[in-house]
ZADRENNU-124231 format. One record per residue (C-alpha): residue number from 1; residue in one letter; x, y, z. Coordinates in Angstrom, 2 decimals. Each point is the difference from the previous one (the first is absolute). Example, Ala and Ser with C-alpha at 12.3 -4.5 7.8 and 13.67 -1.06 7.14 Angstrom:
<recs>
k=1&r=A&X=12.30&Y=-4.50&Z=7.80 $
k=2&r=S&X=1.37&Y=3.44&Z=-0.66 $
</recs>
This chain:
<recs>
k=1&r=X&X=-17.22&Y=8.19&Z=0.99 $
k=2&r=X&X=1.92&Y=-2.41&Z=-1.55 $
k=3&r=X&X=2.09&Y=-2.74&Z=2.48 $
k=4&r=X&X=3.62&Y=-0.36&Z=-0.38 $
k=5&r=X&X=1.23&Y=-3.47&Z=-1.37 $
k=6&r=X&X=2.31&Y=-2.30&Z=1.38 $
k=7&r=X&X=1.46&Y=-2.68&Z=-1.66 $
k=8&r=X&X=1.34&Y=-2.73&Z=2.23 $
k=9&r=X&X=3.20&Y=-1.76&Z=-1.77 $
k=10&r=X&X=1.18&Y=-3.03&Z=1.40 $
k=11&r=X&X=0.14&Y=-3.31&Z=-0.34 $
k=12&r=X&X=-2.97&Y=-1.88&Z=1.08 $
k=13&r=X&X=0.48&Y=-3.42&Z=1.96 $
k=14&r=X&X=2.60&Y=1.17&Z=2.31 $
k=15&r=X&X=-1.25&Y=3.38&Z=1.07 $
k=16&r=X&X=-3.91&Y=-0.05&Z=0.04 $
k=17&r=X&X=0.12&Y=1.06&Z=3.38 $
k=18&r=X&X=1.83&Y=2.85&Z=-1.09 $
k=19&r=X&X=-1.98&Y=0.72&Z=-2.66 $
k=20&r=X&X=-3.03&Y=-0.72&Z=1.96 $
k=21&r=X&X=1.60&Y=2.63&Z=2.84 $
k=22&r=X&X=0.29&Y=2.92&Z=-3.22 $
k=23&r=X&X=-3.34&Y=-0.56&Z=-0.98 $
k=24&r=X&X=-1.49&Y=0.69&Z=3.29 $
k=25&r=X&X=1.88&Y=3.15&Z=0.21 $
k=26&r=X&X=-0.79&Y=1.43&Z=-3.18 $
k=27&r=X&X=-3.00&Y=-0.78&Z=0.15 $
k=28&r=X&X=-0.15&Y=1.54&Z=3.83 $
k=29&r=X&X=1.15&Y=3.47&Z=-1.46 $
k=30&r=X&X=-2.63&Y=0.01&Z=-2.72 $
k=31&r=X&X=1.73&Y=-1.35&Z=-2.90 $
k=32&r=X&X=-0.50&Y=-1.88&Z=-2.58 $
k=33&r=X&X=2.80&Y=-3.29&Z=0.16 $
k=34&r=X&X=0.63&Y=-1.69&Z=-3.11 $
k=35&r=X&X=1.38&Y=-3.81&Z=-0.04 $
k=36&r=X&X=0.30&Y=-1.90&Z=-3.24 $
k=37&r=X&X=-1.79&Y=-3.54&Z=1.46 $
k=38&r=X&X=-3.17&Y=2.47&Z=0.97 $
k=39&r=X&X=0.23&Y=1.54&Z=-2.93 $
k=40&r=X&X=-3.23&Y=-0.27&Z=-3.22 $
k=41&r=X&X=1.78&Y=0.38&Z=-2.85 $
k=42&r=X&X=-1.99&Y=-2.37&Z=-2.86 $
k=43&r=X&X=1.76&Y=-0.89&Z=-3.71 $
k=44&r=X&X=3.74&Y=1.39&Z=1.61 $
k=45&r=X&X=2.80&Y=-1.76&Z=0.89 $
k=46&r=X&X=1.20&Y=-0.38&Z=3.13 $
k=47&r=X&X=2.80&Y=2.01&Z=-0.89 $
k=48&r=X&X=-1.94&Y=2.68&Z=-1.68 $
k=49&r=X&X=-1.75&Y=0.92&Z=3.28 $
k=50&r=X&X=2.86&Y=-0.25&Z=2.08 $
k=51&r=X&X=2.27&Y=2.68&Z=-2.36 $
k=52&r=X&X=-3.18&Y=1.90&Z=0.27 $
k=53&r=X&X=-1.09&Y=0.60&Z=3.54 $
k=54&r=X&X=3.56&Y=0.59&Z=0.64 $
k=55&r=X&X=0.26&Y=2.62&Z=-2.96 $
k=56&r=X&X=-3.73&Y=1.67&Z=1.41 $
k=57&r=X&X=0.14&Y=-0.26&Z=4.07 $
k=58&r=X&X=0.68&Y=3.48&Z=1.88 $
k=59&r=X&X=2.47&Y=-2.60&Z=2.14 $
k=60&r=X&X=1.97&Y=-2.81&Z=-0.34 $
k=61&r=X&X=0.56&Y=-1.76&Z=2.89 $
k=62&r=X&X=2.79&Y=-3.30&Z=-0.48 $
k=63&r=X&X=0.31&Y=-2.00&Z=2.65 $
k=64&r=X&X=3.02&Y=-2.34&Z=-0.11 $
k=65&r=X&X=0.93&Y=-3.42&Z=1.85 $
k=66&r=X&X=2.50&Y=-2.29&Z=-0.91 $
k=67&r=X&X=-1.89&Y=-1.58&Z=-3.28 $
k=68&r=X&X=0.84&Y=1.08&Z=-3.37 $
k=69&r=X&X=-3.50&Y=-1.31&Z=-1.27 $
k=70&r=X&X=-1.03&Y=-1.00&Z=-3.19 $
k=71&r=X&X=1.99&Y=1.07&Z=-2.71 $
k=72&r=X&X=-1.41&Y=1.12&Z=-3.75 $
k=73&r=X&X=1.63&Y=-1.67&Z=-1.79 $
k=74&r=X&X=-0.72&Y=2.40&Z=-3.16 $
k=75&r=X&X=2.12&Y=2.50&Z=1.94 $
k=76&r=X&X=1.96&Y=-1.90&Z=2.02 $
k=77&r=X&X=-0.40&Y=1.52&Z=3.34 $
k=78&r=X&X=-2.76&Y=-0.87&Z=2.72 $
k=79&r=X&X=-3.82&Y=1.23&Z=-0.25 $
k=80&r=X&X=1.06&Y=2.56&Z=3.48 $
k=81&r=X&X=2.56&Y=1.51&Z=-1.80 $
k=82&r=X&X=-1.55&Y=0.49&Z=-2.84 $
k=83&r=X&X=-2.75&Y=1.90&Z=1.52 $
k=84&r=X&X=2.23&Y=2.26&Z=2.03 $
k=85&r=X&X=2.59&Y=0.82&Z=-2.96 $
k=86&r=X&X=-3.56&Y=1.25&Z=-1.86 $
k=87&r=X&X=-0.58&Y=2.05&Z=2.65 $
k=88&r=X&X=2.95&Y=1.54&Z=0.42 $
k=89&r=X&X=-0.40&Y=0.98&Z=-3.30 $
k=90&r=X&X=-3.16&Y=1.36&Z=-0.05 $
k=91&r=X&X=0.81&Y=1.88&Z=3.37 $
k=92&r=X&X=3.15&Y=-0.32&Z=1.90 $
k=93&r=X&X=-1.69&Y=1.83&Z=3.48 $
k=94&r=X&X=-3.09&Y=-2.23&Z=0.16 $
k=95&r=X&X=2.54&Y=-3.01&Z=0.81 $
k=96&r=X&X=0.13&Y=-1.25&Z=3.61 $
k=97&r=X&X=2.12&Y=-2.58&Z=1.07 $
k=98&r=X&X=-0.12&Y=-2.55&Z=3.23 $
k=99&r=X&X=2.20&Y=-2.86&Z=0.23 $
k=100&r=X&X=-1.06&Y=-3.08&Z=2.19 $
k=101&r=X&X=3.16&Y=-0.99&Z=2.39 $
k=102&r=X&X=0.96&Y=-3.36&Z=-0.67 $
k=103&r=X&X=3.38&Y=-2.41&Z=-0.22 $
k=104&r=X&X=-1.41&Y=-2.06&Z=-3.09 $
k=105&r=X&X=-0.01&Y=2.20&Z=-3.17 $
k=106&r=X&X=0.37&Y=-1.14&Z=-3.74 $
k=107&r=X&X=2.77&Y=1.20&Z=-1.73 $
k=108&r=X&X=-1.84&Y=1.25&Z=-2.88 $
k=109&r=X&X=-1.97&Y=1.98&Z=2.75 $
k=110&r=X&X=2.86&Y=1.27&Z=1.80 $
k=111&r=X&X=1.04&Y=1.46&Z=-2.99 $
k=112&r=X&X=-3.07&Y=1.35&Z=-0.54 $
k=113&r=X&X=-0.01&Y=1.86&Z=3.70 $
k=114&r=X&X=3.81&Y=1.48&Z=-0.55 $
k=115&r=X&X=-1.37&Y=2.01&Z=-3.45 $
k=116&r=X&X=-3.14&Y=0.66&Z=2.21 $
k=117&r=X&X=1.86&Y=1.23&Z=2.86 $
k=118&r=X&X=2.48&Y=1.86&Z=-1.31 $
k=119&r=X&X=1.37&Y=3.18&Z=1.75 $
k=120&r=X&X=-0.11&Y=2.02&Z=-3.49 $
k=121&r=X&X=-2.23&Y=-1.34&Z=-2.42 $
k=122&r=X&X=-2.29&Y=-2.22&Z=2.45 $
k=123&r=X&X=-2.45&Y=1.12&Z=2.53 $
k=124&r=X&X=0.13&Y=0.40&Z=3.90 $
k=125&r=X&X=-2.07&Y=-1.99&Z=1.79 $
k=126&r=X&X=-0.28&Y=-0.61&Z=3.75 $
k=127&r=X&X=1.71&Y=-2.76&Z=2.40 $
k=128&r=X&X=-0.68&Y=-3.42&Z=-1.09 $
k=129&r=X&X=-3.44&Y=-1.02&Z=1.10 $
k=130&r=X&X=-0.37&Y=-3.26&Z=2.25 $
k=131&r=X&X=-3.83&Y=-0.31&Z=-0.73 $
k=132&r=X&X=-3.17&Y=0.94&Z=-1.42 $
k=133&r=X&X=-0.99&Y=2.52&Z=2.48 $
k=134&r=X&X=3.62&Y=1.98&Z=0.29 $
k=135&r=X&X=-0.62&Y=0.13&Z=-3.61 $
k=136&r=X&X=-3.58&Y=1.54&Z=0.42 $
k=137&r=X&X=1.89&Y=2.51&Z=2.29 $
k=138&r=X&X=2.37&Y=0.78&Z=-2.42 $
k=139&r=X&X=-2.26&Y=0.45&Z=-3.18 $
k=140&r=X&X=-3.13&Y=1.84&Z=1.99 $
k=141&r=X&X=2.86&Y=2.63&Z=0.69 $
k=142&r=X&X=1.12&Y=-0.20&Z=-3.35 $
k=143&r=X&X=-3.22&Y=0.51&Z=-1.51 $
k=144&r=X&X=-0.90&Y=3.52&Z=2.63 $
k=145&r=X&X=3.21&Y=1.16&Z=-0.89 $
k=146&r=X&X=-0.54&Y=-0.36&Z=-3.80 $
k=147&r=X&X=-3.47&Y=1.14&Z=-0.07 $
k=148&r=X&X=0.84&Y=3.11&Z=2.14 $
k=149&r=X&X=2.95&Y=0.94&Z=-2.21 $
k=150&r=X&X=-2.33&Y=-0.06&Z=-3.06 $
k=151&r=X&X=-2.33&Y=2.30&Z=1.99 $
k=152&r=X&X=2.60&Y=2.10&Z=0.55 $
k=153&r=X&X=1.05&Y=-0.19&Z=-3.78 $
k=154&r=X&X=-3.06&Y=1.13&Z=-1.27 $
k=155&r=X&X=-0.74&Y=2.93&Z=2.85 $
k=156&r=X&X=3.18&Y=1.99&Z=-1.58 $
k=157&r=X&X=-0.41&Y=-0.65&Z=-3.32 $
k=158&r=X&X=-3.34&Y=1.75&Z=0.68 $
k=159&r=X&X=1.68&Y=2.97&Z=2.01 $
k=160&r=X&X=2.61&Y=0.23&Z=-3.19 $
k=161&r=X&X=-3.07&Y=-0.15&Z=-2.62 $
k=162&r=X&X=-1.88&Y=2.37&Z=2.62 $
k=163&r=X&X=3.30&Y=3.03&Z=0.10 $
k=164&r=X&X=0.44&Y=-0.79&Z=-3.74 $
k=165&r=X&X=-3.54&Y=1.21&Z=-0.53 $
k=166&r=X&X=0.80&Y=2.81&Z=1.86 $
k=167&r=X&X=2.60&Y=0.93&Z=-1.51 $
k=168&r=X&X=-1.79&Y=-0.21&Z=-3.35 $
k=169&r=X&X=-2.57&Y=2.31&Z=1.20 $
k=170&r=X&X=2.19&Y=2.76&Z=1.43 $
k=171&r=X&X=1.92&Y=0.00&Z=-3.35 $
k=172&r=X&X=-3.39&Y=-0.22&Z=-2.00 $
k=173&r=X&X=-1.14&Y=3.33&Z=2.37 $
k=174&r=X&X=3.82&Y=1.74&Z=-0.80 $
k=175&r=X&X=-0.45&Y=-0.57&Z=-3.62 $
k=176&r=X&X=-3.62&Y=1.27&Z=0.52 $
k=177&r=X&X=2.06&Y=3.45&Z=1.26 $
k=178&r=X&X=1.97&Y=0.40&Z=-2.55 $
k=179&r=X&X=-2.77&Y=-0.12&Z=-2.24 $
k=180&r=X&X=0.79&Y=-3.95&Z=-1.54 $
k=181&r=X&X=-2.94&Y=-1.27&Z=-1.89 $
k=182&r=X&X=-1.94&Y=-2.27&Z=1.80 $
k=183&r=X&X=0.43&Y=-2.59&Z=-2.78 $
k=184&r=X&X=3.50&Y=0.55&Z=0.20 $
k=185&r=X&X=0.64&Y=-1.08&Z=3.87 $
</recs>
């Protein structure tokens, strides 16, 4: 069976405990984490790999402090962003979003968090977290709750394929009694 992946988005000096903390829990529930500096990825750019592991994870996972981060300038917006406005794209339900409480955020980051955040176009996300392991909290029940809802997902799309089987055969077996070529059903 093939593992789940989880990319971890953030930016790296001021949360590798955090990112450290997501690791361990994705890789606690059996999955496979993703994180750009970990990453073998020979003859790309950096920003090659980074659009694509968050165009091909299962789940995005950005974690945001108070740091903008480096910004590209080719597209004039930091490396984190970048990643999670490609997945977004790609998949707008595989984003999850935790935000570090803290007092000392750039401005090009808070406006970064109010588009992320938004009540209409941005995503929910939980309280605040203080620390790495509140955040482990908050992302191992993110990750059940995800998983199970795909589970879920998938059972009744089989029950639907299942009754519209069904009902193929039981019109296949009334054409059959009205005399309908076989070829014809």
């Amino acid at each position: 069976m093939e593992r789940i992946r989880v990319f971890v988005s953030s930016t790296q000096k001021d949360l590798q405990p955090e990112r450290d903390s997501a690791e361990a829990v994705i890789a606690g529930l059996g999955h496979e984490c993703l994180r750009a500096e970990t990453h073998d990825a020979p003859g790309r750019s950096p920003e090659e790999v980074c659009r694509r592991l968050a165009r091909d994870c299962d789940v995005y996972v950005g974690v945001f402090g108070g740091r903008y981060g480096f910004v590209v300038s080719r597209i004039g917006y930091s490396a984190t962003e970048m990643e999670y406005r490609e997945a977004r794209v790609c998949n707008p339900e595989k984003v999850f979003v935790y935000v570090k409480h803290t007092e000392d955020i750039d401005d090009e980051q808070r406006r970064f968090l109010t588009e992320v955040q938004d009540f209409s176009d941005g995503y929910f996300r939980h309280e605040r977290f203080q620390n790495a392991s509140q955040l482990a909290e908050q992302l191992e029940r993110d990750l059940i709750t995800w998983v199970s809802q795909r589970i879920r997902e998938a059972l009744a799309r089989q029950t639907e394929v299942k009754a519209l089987r069904d009902k193929i055969a039981h019109q296949s077996r009334v054409m059959a009694l009205y005399g309908i070529p076989e070829d014809l059903r």
